[in-house]
Structures are given as structure tokens and as C-alpha cells.
N, C-alpha and C positions, 0 to 999 in steps of 0.2 A: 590605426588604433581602433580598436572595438568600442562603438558609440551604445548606450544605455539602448537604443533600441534593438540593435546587435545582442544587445545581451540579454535581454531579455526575450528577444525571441530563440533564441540558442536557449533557455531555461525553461523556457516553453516545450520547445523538442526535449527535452531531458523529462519533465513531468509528465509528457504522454507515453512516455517509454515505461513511465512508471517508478521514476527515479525521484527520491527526494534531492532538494539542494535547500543550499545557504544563501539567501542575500544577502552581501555585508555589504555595510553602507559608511563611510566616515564619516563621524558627527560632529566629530570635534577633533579641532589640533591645535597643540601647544609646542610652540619653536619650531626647529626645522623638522621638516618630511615632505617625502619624494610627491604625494597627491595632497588636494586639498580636499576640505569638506564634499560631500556629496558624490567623491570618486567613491566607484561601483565593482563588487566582483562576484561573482558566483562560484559555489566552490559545492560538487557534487558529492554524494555518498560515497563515492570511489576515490575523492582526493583530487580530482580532477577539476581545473580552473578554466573560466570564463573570464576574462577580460583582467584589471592589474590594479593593486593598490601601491606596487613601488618594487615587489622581485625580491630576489632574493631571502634572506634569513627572514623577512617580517612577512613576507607571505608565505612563507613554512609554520612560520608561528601561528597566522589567520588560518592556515588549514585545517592544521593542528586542534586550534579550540574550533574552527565550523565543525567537524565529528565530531566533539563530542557534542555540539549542541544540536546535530542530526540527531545524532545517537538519545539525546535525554528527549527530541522533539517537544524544545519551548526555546521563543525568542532570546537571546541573551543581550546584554552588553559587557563588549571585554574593552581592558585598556593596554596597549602594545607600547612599549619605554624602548626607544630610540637614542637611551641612555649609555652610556658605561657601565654605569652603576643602575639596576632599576630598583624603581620606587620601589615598596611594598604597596601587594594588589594589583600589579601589572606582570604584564607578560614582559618575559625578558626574550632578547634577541641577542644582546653582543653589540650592536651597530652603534654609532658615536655621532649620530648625526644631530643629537640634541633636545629632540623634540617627542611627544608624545600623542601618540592615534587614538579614539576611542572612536571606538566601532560598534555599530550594531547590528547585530548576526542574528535575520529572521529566518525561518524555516517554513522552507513553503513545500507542500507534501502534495504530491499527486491522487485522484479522483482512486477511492479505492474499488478493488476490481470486487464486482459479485458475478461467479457464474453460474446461473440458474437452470438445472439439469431437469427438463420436464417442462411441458409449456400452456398445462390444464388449469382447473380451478383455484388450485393455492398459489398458481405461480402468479398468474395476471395481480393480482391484487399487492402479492408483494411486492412486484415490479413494479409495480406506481409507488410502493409507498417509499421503495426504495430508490427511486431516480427525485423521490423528495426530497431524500435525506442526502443525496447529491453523489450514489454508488453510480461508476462504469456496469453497465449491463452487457452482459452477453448470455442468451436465451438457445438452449441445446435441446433438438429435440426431434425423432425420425417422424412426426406429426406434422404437414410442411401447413396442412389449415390451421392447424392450432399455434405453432411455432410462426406466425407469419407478420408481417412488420403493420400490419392494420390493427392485429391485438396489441402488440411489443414496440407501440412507434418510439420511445423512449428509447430503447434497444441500441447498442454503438453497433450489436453482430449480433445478426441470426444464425443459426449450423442449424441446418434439415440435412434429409438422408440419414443413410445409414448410421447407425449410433456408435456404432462400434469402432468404423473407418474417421467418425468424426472427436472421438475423444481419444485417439491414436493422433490425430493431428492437431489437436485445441493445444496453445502452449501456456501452460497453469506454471506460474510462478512460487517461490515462497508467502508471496506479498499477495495470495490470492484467495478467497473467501468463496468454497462453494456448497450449493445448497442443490439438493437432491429431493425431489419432489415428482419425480414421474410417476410411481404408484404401480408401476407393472412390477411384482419381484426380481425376474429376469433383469429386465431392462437396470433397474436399481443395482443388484446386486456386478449387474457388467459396468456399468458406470461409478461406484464404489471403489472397484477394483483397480479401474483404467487409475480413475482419479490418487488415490494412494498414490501409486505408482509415481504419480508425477510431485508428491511432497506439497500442499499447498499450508496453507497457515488452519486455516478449518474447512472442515467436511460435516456439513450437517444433512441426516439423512430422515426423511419424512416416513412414518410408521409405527406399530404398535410394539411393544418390547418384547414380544416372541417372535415379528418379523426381523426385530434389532439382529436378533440373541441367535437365531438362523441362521441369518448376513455373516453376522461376524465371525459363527462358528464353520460357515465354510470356507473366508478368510482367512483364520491359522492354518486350517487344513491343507489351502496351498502356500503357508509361507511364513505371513503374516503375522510377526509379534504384538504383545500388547503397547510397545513402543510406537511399533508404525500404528497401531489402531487410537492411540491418542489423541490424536486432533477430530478424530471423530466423536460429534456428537450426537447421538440416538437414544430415545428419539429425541428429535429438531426442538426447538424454540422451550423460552420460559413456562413455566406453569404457571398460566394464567386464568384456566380455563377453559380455554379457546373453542370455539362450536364452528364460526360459521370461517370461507375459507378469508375473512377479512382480518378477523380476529386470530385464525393461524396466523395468515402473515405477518401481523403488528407481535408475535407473541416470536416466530423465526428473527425479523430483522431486530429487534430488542436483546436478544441471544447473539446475534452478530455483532450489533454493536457494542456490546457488551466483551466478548471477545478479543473484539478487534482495538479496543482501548487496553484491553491485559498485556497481547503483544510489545513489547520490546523490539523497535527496529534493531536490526545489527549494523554495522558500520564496518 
């Protein structure tokens, strides 16, 4: 039998993969059912189960509502009727065993990813303010003095070398947030490109809106609709003002976070 420490370390591995799940916890029971109070399960964004609240029909049911309360990302409580007949306000099953489970279904969401393309002036200061507000960092950049774990000790990954061979092999998720701030055109506009490519949630790219308007008009010219150019945004961060590169960054990760509360997980 899977012990709560089993399971939570198994829920552990799932959130550094980058996976939300569900805790559900039994809070309460009334008459018969197969666990008592404080029995434990984990139930992943894919449907997929860590440990048992009883099998069968009433953990299809617990699955069931954990997406959607992935999917809305806020704690719920639900009540599962081990009835004949169920209450109204309960989840029905079918089963006759009598009794009724309420469950509470937390949602606990993985460290979101920021990959920070450029490892100069605006990036350093983001990067701190960002491993504040509790982002995965990963810092890209063919600079190995600039890009180096002395500046970026917060850093989960550095990538030096080659730019080109290194964002061919970065694996950028849906669920991934990245910011382009190298400041060499070249380098930006190949890092742009790679990036697209790979679909992440946003793309925000550092520059003045003729270097925007450049970028992007050599983008359709190989391909590139205004569909795929959507999640970009240029240039980078709110209008705040911003002068010095502290006040860029505070003005990029406000844009991010900002962003990243609009998304809608999927399920």
C-alpha cells in the first residue's frame, strides 16, 4: 500500500516535471465507505492516480471532478454519495454502500518555468527578482562570463555555447514563459525564431518598436502567421516608464505575471 510519504514524494516527482496535480484528502464520512478520514490520493493533469480512496466507480468520480478543479486551479471541496439514490449536491456513483465521502481536492501547481535568453544588464536584475517571486530559471546565452552561475546563482540551468545548437536542444514546453533580452539583432531574431518554433505560453522580446516591426516582418517572410506571432510580446514589459535595467525588469516580470495569471491551464 502507498504510505503518504510515498505519495507525496511520487507528487514531488510530478511537479518538477512540471505537472500540476490534485491532493484529495477525506475529510469527512458518513456510514459506510471503503477509507476513512485523512485517506490520501493524488490525481495528475493526465488522469493519472497516486495511491487509493476505495477503486472503482468513486475514484472515476474523484478523478473526474480533480480536472476540473486542475483545470479551474482553485482548491475545491466535493461530496461523493455512496448512495442508491444521491443527495442533491453530491457526486453520484451508482454504489450502494451507504455512506458519503467529502473530500478536499487541493491543487498544488509546479514552480513556473521562466527562460531568460541573454545574460547582460536587464537580465541579472530580473533574475533576482524573479527567483523572488519563486520562477524556475533557466539563463541562455553564447556569453559563458556573462551567463555564468557567479552572476545567475539562483539559476536551476545555465546553456553557454553556441546559441543556435543550444536552443535546438532547450525543451520549451506550453507551460513555458520566455524572455529575450540579448540585445544583439541577430542573436534575438535566431532565438525568436528557434523559440516560436517550439510553441511556448509567452515570448517576450526586449527592443524598440522598429526593431519589433523588423523581427517580425522577417518572421512571416519565412512562414510565420499572425497566429504563431501571438504570444509574442514586443516590445517586453508594462509601461511604466522604466529607465534603469532594475526598473526594466520589475516592469518584464509584472508583464509576465500578468500573463501568466490570463492563461487557462488545459486538462
Amino acid at each position: 500500500m502507498t504510505t503518504d510519504i510515498d505519495l507525496l514524494k511520487q507528487a514531488t516527482v510530478l511537479l518538477e516535471n512540471g505537472n500540476r496535480v490534485a491532493l484529495c484528502t477525506i475529510i469527512e464520512k458518513k456510514g459506510s465507505g471503503p477509507r476513512e478520514v485523512g485517506a490520501k490520493m493524488i490525481v495528475d493533469e493526465n488522469g493519472n492516480t497516486i495511491g487509493t480512496i476505495g477503486g472503482g466507480n468513486l475514484e472515476r468520480a474523484l478523478i473526474k471532478e480533480s480536472l476540473k478543479v486542475i483545470g479551474k486551479g482553485k482548491p475545491s471541496r466535493t461530496t461523493i454519495s455512496l448512495h442508491k439514490k444521491a443527495k442533491k449536491g453530491t457526486v453520484k456513483t451508482g454504489l450502494i454502500c451507504g455512506g458519503e465521502l467529502t473530500i478536499f481536492i487541493d491543487v498544488i501547481k509546479p514552480k513556473q518555468r521562466l527562460i531568460i535568453v541573454g545574460a547582460g544588464h536587464i537580465a541579472k536584475p530580473l533574475a533576482k527578482i524573479a527567483d523572488i517571486i519563486g520562477y524556475s530559471l533557466t539563463i541562455i546565452d553564447d556569453n559563458e562570463r556573462l551567463a555564468s552561475k557567479n552572476r545567475f546563482p539562483m539559476a536551476e540551468k545555465i546553456i553557454t555555447g553556441d546559441l543556435n545548437l543550444s536552443l535546438d536542444k532547450l525543451d520549451i514546453t506550453p507551460k513555458d514563459f520566455v524572455v529575450i533580452v540579448h540585445g544583439e539583432p541577430e542573436h534575438d531574431y535566431l532565438a525568436l525564431k528557434k523559440v516560436l518554433e517550439k510553441g511556448p505560453a509567452y515570448i517576450g522580446l526586449l527592443g524598440s518598436k522598429t526593431k519589433v516591426a523588423l523581427l517580425t516582418e522577417r518572421l512571416k517572410a519565412t512562414g510565420f502567421n499572425e497566429e504563431d506571432l501571438s504570444v509574442l510580446h514586443a516590445p517586453i514589459g508594462l509601461d511604466i516608464d522604466a529607465q534603469s535595467p532594475e526598473e526594466i525588469g520589475v516592469s518584464i516580470l509584472a508583464e509576465v505575471i500578468r500573463e501568466g495569471k490570463r492563461k487557462k491551464p488545459s486538462t
